[in-house]
MMTF fields as JSON, N, C-alpha, C and O atoms, coordinates in Angstrom:
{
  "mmtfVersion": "1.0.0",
  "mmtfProducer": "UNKNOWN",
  "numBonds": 415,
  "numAtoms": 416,
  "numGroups": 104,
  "numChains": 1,
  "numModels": 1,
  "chainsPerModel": [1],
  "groupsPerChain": [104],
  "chainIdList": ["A"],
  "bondAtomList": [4, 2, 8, 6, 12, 10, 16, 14, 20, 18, 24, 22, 28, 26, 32, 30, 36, 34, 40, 38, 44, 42, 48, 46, 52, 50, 56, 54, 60, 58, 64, 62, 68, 66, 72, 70, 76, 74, 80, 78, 84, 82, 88, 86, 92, 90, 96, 94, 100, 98, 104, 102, 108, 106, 112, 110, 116, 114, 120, 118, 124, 122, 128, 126, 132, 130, 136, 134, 140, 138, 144, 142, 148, 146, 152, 150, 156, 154, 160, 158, 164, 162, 168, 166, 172, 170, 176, 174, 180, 178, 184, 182, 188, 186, 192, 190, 196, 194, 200, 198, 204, 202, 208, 206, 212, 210, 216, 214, 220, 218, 224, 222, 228, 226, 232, 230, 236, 234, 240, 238, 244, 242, 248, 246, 252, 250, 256, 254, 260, 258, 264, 262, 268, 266, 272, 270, 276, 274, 280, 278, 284, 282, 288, 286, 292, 290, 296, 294, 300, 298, 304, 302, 308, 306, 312, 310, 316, 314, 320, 318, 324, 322, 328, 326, 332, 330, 336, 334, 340, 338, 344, 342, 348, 346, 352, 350, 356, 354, 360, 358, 364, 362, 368, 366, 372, 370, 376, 374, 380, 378, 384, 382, 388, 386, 392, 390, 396, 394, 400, 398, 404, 402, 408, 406, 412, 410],
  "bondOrderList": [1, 1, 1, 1, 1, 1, 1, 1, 1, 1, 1, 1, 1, 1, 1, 1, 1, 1, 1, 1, 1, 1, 1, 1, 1, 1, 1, 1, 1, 1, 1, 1, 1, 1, 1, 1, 1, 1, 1, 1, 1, 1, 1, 1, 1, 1, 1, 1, 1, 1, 1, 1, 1, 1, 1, 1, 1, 1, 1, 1, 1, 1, 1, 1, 1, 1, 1, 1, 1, 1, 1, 1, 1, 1, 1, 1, 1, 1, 1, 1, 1, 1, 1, 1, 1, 1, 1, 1, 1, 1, 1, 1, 1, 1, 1, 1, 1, 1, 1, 1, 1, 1, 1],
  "groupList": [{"groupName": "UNK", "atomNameList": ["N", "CA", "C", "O"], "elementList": ["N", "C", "C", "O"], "formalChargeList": [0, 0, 0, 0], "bondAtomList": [1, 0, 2, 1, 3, 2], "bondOrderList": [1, 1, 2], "singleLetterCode": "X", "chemCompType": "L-PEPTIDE LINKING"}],
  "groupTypeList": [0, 0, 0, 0, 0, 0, 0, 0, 0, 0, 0, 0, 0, 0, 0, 0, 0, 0, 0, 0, 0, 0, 0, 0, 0, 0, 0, 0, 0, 0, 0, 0, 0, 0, 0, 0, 0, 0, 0, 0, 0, 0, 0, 0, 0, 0, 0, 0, 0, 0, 0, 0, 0, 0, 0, 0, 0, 0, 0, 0, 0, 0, 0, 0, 0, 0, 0, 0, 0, 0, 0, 0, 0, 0, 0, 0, 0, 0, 0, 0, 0, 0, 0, 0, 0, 0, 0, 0, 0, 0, 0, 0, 0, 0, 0, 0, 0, 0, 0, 0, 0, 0, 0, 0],
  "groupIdList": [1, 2, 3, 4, 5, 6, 7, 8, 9, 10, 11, 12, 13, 14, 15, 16, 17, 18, 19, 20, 21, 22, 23, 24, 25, 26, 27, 28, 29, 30, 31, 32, 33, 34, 35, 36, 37, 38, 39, 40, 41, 42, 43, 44, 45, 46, 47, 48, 49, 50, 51, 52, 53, 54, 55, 56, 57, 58, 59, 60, 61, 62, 63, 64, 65, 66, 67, 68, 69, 70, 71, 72, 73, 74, 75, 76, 77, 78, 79, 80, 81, 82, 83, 84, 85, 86, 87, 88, 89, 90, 91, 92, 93, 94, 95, 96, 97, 98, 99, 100, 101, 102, 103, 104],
  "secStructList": [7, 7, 2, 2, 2, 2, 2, 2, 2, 2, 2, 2, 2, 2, 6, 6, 1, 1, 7, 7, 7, 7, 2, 2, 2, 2, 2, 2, 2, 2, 2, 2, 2, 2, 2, 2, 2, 2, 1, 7, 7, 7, 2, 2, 2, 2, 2, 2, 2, 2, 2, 2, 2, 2, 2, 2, 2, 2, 2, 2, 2, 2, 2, 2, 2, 2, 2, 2, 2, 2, 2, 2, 2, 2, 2, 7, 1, 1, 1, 7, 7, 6, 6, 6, 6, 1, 6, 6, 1, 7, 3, 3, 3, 3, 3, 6, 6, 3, 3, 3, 3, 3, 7, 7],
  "xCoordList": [-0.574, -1.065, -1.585, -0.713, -2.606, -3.364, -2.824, -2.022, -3.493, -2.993, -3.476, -2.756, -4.673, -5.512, -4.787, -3.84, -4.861, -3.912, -2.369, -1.661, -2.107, -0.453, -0.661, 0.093, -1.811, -1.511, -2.31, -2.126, -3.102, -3.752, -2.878, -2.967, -1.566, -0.554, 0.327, 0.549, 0.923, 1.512, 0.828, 1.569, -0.16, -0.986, -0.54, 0.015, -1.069, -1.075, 0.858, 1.206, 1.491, 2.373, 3.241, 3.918, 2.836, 2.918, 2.507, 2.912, 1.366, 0.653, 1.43, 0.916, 2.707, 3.223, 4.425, 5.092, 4.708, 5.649, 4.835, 5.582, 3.96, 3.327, 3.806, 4.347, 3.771, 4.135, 2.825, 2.455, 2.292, 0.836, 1.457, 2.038, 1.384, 2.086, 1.071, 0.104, 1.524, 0.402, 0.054, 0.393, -0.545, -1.307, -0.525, -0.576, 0.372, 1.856, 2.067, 1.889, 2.593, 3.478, 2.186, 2.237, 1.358, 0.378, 0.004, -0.015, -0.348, -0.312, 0.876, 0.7, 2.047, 3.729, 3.552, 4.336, 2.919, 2.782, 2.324, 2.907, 0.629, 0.107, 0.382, 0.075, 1.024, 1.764, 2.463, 2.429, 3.214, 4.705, 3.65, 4.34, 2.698, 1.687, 1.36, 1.437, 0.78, 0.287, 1.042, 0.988, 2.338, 3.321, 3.792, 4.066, 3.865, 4.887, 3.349, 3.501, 2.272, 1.45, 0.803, 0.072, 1.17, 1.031, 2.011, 1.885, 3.598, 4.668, 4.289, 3.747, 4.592, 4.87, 5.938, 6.884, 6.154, 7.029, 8.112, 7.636, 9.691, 10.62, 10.652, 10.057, 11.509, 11.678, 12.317, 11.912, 13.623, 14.027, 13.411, 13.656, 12.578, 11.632, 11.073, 11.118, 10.067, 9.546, 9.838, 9.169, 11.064, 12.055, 12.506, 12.659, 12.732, 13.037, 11.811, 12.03, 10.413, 9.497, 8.905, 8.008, 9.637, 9.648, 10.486, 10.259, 11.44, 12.949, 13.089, 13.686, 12.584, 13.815, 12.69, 13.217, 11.029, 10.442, 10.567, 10.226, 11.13, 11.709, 12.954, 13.215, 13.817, 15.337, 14.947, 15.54, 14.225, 14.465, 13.562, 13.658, 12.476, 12.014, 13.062, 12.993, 14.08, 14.343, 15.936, 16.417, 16.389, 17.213, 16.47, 17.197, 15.2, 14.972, 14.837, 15.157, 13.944, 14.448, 15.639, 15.789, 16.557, 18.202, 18.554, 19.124, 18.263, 18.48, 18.057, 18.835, 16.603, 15.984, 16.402, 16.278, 17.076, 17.464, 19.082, 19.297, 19.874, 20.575, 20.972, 21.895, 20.047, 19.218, 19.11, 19.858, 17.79, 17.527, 18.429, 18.233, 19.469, 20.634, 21.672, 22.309, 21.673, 22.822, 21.553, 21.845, 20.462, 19.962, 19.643, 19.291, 19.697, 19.505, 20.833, 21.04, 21.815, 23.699, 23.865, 24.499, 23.148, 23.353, 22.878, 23.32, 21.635, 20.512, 20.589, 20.156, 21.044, 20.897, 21.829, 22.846, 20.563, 20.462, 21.643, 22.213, 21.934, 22.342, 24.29, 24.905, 24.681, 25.726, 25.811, 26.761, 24.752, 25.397, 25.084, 24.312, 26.114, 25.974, 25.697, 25.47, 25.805, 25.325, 26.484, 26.412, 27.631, 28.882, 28.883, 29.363, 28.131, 27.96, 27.197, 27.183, 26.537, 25.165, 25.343, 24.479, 26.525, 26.335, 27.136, 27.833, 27.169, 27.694, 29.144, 29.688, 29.765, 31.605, 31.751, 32.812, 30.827, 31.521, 30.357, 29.192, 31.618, 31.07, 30.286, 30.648, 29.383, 28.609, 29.127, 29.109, 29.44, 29.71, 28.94, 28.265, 28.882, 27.255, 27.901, 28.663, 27.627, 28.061, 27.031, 26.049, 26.867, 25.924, 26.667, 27.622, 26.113, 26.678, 28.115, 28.548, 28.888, 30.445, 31.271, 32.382, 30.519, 31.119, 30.903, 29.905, 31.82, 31.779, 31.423, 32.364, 30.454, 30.17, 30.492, 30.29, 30.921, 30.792, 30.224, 30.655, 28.816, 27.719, 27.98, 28.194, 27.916, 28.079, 29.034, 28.376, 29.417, 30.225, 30.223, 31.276],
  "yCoordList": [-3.088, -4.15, -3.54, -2.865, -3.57, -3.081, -3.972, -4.905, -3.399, -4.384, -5.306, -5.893, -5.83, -6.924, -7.58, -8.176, -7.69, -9.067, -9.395, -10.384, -7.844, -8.773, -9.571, -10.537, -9.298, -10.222, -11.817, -12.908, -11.602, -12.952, -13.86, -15.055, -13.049, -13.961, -14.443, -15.646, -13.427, -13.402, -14.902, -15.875, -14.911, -16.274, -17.706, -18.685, -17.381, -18.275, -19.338, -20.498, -18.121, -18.726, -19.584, -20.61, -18.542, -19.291, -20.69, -21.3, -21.154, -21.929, -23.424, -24.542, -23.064, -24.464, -24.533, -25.565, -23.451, -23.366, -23.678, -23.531, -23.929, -24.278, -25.512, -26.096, -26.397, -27.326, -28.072, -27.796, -28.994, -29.763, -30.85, -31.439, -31.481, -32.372, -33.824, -33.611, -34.844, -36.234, -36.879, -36.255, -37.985, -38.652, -38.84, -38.402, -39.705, -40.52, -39.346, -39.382, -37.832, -36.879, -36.37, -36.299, -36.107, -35.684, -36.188, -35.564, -37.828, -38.462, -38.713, -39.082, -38.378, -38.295, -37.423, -37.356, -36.386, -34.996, -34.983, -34.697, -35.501, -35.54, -36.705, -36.503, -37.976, -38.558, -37.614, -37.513, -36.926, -36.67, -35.226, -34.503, -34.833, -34.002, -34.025, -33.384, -35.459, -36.159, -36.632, -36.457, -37.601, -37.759, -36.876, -37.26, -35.441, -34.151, -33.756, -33.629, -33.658, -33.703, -34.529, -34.099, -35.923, -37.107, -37.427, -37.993, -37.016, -36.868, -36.411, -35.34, -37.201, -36.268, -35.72, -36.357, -34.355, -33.556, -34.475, -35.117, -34.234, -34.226, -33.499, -32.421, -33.994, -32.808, -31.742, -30.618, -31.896, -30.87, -29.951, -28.75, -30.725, -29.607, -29.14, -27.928, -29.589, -29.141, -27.561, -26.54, -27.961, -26.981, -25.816, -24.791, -25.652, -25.083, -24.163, -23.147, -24.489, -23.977, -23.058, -22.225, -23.517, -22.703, -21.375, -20.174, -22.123, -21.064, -20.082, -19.071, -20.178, -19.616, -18.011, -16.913, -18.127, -16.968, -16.113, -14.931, -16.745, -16.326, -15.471, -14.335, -16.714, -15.953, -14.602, -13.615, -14.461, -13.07, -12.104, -10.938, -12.508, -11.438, -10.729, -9.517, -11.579, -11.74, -10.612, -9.703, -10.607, -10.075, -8.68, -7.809, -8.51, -7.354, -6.15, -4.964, -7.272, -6.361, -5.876, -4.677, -6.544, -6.116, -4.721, -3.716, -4.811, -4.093, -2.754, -1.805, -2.625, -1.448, -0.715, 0.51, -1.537, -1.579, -0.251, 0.929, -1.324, -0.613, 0.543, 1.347, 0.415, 2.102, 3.315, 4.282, 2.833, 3.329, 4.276, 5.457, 3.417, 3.632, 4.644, 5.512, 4.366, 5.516, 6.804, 7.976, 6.402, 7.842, 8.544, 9.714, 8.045, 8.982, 9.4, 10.223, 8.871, 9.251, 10.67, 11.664, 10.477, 11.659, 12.891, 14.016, 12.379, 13.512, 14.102, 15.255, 13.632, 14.221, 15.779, 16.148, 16.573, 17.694, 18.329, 19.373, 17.502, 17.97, 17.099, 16.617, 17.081, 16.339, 14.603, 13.832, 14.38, 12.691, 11.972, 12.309, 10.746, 10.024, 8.661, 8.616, 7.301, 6.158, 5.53, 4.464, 6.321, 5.942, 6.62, 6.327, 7.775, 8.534, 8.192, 8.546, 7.408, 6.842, 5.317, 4.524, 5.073, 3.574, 3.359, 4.279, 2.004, 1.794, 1.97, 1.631, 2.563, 2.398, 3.535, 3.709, 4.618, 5.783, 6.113, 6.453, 5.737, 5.778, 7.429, 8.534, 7.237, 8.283, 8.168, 7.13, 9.268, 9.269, 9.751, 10.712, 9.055, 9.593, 9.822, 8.962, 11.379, 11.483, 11.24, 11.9, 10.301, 10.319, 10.528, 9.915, 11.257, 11.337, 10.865, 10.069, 12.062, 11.972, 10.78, 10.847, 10.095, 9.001, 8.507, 7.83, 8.825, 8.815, 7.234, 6.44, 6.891, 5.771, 6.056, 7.09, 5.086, 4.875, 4.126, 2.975, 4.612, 3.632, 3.913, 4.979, 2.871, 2.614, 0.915, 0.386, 0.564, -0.435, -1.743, -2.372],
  "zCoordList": [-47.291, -46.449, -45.152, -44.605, -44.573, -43.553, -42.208, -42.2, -41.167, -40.009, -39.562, -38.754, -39.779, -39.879, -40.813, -40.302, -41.896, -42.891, -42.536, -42.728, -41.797, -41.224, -39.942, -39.83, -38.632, -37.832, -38.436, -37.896, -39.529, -39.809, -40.095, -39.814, -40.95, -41.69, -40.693, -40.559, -39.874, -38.545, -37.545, -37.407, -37.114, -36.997, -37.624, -37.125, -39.069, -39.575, -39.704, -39.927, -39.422, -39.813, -38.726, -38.773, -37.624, -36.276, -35.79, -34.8, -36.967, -36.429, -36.781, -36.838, -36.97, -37.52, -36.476, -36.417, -35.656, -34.701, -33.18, -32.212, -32.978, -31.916, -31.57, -32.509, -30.005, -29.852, -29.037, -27.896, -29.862, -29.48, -29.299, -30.211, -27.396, -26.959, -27.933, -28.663, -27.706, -28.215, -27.068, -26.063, -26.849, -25.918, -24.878, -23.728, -25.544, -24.524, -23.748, -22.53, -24.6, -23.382, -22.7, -21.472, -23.139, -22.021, -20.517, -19.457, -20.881, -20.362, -19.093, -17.931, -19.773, -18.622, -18.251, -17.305, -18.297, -17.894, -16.645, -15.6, -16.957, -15.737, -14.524, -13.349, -15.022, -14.14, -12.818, -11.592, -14.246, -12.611, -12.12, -11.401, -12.245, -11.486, -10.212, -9.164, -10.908, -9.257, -8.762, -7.544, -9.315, -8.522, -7.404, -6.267, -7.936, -7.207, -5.985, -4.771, -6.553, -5.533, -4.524, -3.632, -4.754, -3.649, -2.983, -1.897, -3.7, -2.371, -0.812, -0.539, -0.057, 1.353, 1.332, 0.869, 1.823, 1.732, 3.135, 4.071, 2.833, 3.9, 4.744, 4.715, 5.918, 7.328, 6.716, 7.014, 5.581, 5.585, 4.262, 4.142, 3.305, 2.642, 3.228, 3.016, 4.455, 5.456, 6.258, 6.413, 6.605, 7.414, 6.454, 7.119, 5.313, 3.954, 4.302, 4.962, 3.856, 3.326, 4.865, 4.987, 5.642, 7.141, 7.363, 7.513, 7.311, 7.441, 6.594, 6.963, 5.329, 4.248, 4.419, 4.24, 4.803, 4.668, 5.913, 5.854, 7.265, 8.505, 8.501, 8.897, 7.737, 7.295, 6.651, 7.086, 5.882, 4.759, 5.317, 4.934, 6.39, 7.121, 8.11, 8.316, 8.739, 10.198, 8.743, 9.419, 7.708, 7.301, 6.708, 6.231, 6.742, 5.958, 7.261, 7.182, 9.108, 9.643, 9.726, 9.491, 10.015, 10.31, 9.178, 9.603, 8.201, 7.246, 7.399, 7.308, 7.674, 8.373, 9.391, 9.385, 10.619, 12.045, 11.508, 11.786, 10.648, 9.979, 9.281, 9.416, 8.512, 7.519, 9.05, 9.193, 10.204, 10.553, 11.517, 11.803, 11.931, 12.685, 12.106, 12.702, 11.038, 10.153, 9.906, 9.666, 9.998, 9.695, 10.718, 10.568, 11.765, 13.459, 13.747, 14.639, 13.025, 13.408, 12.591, 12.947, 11.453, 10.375, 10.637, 10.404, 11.307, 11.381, 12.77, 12.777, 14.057, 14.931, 14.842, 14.255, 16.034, 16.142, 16.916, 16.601, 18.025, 19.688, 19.283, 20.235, 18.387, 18.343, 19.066, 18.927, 19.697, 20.5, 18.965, 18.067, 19.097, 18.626, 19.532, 20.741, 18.362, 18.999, 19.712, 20.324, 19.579, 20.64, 21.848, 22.943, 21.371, 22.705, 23.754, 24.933, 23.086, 24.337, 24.508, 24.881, 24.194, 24.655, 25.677, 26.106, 26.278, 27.586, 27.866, 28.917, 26.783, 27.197, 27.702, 28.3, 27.649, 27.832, 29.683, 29.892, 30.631, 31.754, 32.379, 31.973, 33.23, 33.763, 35.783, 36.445, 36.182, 37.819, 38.347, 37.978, 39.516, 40.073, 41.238, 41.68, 42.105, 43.632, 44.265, 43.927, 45.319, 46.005, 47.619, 48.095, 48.022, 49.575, 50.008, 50.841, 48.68, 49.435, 48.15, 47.624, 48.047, 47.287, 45.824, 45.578, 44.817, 44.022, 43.229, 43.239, 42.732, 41.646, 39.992, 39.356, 39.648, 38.282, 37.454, 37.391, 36.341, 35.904, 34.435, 33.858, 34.059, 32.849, 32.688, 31.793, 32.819, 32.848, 32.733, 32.83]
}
């Protein structure tokens, strides 16, 4: 059997498993179509179709921010880390006799 007569049969046999809606369902079909497209949308579909592409931007930065943060901790050269440079760990400044403390 060649490969041309198996997909013909292959076809043919398919052709009784197909699903050809009739008038009535067609007809309901395109009802709830236009139905779903002549709705006015709600405040909070509204707010949905706002938020949800904000939310997953506003989480993919964080994610990066994240990534990026563990990979400047890993990689630095000079030993500081991001505890090292942040505000708990105070700096004294003498200025004329008198000692300040910045960081705080």
């Amino acid at each position: 059997m060649s490969e041309d007569q198996f997909l013909d049969r292959l076809r043919e046999d398919a052709r009784q498993l197909q699903f050809e809606p009739d008038a009535f369902m067609t007809t309901r079909i395109a009802a709830r179509v236009r139905a779903r497209i002549e709705a006015a949308p709600t405040v909070s579909l509204f707010l949905a179709r706002w938020l949800r592409p904000i939310a997953a931007s506003l989480s993919a930065l964080a994610l990066v921010a994240c990534v990026g943060v563990a990979w400047v901790e890993q990689h630095s050269t000079n030993g500081a880390s991001l505890d090292s440079l942040s505000a708990s760990n105070a700096m004294e400044i003498s200025v004329d006799g008198d000692t300040y403390s910045v960081g705080y």
